[in-house]
C-alpha positions in Angstrom: -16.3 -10.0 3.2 -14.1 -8.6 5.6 -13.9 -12.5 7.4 -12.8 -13.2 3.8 -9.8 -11.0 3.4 -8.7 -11.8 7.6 -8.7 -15.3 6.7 -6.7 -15.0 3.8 -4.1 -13.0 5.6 -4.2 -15.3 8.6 -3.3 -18.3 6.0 -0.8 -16.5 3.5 1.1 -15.0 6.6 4.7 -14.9 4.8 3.0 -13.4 1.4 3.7 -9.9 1.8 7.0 -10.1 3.5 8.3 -12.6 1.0 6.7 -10.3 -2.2 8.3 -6.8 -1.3 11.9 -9.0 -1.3 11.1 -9.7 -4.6 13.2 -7.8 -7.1 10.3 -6.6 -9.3 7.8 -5.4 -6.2 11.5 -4.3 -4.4 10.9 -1.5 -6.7 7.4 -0.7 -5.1 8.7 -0.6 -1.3 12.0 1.3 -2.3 10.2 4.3 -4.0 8.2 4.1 -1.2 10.4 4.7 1.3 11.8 7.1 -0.6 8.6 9.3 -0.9 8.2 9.0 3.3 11.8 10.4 3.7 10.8 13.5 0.9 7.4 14.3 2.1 7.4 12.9 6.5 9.5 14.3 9.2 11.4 11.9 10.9 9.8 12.5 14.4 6.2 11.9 15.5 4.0 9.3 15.8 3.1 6.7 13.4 -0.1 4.4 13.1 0.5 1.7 10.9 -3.1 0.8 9.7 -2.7 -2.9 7.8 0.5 -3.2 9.0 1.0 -6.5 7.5 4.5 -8.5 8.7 5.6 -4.6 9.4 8.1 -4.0 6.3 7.3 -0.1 6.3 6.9 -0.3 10.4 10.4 -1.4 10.7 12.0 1.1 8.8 10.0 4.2 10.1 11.0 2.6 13.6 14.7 3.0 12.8 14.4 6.4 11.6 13.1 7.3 15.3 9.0 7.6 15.2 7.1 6.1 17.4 4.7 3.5 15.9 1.5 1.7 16.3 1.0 -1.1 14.5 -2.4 -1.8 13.5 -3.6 -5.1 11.3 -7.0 -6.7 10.7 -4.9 -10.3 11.1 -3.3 -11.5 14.1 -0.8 -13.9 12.3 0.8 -10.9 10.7 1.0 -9.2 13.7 2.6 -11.9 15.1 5.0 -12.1 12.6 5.7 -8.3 12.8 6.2 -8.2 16.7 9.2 -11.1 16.3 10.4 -9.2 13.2 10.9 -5.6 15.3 12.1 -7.4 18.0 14.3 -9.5 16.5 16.4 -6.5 15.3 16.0 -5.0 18.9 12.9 -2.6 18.2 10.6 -1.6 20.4 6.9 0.0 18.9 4.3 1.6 21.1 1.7 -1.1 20.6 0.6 -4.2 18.5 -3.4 -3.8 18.1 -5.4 -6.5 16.2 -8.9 -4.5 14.4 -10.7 -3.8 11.9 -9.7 -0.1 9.8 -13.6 0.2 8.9 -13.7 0.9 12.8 -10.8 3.5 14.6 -13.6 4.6 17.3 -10.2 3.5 19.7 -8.4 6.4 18.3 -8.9 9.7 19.8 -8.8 13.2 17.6 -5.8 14.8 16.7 -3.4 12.0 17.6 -0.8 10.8 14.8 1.9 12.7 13.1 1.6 10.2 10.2 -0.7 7.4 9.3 -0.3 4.9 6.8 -2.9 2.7 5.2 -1.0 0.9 2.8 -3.4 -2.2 1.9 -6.6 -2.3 3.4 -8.1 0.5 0.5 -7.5 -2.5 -1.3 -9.6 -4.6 -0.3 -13.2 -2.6 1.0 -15.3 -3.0 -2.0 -17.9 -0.9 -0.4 -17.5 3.1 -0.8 -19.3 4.3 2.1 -16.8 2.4 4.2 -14.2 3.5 2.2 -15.3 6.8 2.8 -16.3 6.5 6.1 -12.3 5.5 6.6 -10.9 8.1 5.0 -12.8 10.4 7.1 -11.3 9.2 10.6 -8.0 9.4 9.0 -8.4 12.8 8.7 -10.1 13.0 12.3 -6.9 11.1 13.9 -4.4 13.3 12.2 -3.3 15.9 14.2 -3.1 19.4 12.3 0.0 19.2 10.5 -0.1 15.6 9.9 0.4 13.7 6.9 -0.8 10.0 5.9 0.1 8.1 2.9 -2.6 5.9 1.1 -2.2 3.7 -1.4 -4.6 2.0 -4.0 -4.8 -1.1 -6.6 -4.8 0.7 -9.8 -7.5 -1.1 -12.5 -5.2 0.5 -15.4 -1.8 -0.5 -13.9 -3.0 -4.0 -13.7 -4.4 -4.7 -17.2 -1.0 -3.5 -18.6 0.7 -5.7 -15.6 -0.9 -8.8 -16.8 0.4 -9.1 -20.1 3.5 -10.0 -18.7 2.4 -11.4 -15.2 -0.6 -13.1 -16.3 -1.4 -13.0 -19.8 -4.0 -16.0 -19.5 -6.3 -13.7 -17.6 -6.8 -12.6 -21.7 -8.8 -15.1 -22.7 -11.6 -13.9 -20.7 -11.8 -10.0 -21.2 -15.0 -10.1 -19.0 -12.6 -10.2 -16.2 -10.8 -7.0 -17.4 -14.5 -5.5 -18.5 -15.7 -6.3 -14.6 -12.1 -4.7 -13.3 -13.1 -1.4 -14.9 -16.8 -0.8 -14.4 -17.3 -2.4 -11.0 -14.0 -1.7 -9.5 -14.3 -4.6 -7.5 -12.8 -9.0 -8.1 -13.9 -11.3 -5.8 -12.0 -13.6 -4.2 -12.9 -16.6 -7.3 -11.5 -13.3 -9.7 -8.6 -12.5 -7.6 -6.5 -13.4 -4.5 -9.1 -12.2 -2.4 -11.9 -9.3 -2.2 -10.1 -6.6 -4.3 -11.3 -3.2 -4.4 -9.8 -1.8 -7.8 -9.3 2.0 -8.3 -8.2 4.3 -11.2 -6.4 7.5 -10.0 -9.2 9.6 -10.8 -11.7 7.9 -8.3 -9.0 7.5 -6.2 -8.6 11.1 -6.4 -12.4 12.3 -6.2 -13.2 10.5 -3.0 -10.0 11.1 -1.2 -11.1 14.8 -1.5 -14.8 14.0 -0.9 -13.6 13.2 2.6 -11.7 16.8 3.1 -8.1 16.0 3.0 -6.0 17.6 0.8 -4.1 16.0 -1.9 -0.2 17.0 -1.6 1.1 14.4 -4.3 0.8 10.6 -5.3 3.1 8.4 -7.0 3.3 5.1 -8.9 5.0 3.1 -7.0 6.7 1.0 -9.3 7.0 3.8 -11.4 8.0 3.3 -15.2 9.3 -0.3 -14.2 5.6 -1.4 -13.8 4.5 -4.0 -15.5 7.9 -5.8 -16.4 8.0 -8.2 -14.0 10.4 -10.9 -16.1 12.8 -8.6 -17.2 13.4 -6.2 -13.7 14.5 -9.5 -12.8 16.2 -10.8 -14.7 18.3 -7.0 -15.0 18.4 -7.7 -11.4 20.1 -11.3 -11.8 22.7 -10.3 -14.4 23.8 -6.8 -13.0 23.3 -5.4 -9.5 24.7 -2.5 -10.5 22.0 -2.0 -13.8 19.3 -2.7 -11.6 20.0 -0.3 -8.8 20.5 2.8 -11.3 17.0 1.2 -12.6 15.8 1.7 -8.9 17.1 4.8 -8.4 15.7 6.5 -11.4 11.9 4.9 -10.7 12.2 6.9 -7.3 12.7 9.9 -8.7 10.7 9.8 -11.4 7.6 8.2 -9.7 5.4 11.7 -9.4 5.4 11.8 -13.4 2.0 11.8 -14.9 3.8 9.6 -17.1 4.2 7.2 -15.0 2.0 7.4 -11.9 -1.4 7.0 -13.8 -0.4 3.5 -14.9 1.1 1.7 -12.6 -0.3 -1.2 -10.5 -0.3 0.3 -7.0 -0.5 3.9 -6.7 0.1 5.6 -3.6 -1.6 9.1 -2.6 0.0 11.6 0.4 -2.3 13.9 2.2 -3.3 16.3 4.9 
C-alpha cells in the first residue's frame, strides 16, 4: 500500500501545490495558518511529516522556526527544496521516509510537528496508532503538533457539488462510512477516511491530549463552484468570506462536517 500512495505522489508532484492555490481549498490552507499563529509559538523547531511541495514549511520558515521537512516522496521533496530556496530559505534538513517509521527521531525533540496528509492515507489502525504514539514520543514537553484527517461526513456532503456522479453508486458512500477506507480504484489513491469521533477516540488512545480541532474549510465546505466563482467576481466578498471561515472554524457547527478536519494536541 504504502508503494501505492509514494508512487502516486512521485507522479502527481505539482497536485498539492497547484490545489491549496485553488480558491476553494485556499480556504483550507488559510484557516490553517491561521490556527498555527493562534495555538504555536513562533520559535522552536518544526518537523514537517508529509511535507508535500512544503506550502505550510514555507510559511512556518518565514515566521523564524527551524524546520525539518519530512515526505514519503522524493519528487515532492525536490520540489519543496527549490521552492524554499528559491525565496532564499534555508530548513534544517530534507529527509525522504516513511511516517509509519520515526525510529531516526530521538525523544523529546520538536517544538511542533505537523502531519498534515499521511493520516490520510494508512488504512491500517495499528499503524495509525503506532504513529501517533512517536508523535507524542518526539514532542518535547510543552510541544504541540497539529493532525489532520479526511472526514467521511465532510466528503459525502462535498460531493454533491464536487462529484455528484459518485451518487449513482451509494455502495461507494456505504463503504466510505463502515470501512473507513477507498482504494486507489474508489479514490485518488489509498484513503483512510475518518469521522471526528474516531478521529477523536484514537488520537487519545495514544495519550495526547486534545487542545482543539477545526474544520478547515469551515462553513465554506462543500461549495466548491460558488467560493469560486465569489472569488472571480469580488476579491473583496471572498476575503471577508475567508476571514469569517477562520474564525469560525472551531464551531461544532462547522468543524464536524467539513472535508478535512484538523486536530491540535499535546
Amino acid at each position: 500500500m504504502r508503494d501505492v500512495v509514494k508512487k502516486y505522489y512521485n507522479e502527481n508532484v505539482l497536485l498539492e501545490l497547484n490545489r491549496l492555490s485553488n480558491p476553494y481549498n485556499n480556504i483550507e490552507f488559510q484557516t490553517t495558518l491561521h490556527m498555527i499563529d493562534k495555538y504555536f509559538k513562533n520559535t522552536g523547531k518544526v518537523l514537517d511529516l508529509g511535507c508535500g511541495p512544503g506550502r505550510y514549511s514555507i510559511e512556518l520558515l518565514k515566521k523564524g522556526y527551524n524546520v525539518t521537512l519530512y515526505d514519503i516522496s522524493k519528487e515532492q521533496l525536490k520540489l519543496a527544496k527549490s521552492n524554499i530556496e528559491d525565496i532564499n530559505l534555508k530548513a534544517d534538513e530534507y529527509i525522504c521516509g516513511d511516517c509509519t517509521d520515526l525510529s531516526k527521531f530521538d525523544d523529546n525533540s520538536f517544538d511542533v510537528v505537523l502531519l498534515m496528509g499521511p493520516m490520510y492515507h494508512i488504512t491500517d489502525d495499528s499503524l495509525r496508532l503506532d504513529v501517533l504514539k512517536n508523535i507524542k514520543r518526539i514532542l518535547k514537553d510543552n510541544g504541540f503538533a497539529m493532525i489532520a484527517y479526511l472526514n467521511g461526513l465532510g466528503i459525502i456532503k462535498s460531493s454533491i457539488h464536487e462529484c455528484s456522479f459518485e451518487y449513482a453508486n451509494i455502495e461507494n458512500f456505504s463503504k466510505l462510512l463502515v470501512d473507513n477506507a477507498w482504494s486507489k480504484d474508489d479514490s485518488f489513491t489509498e484513503t483512510y477516511v475518518a469521522t471526528p469521533f474516531g478521529a477523536k477516540k484514537e488520537i487519545e488512545k495514544c495519550g495526547l491530549e486534545i487542545i482543539t480541532y477545526f474544520g478547515a474549510e469551515g462553513f465554506a465546505s462543500g461549495i466548491h463552484s460558488d467560493v469560486i466563482k465569489m472569488h472571480n467576481e469580488d476579491k473583496k466578498c471572498y476575503n471577508n468570506l475567508v476571514d469569517l471561515c477562520k474564525h469560525t472554524c472551531e464551531l461544532d457547527e462547522y468543524r464536524n462536517s467539513t472535508e478535512h478536519i484538523h486536530f491540535i494536541v499535546r
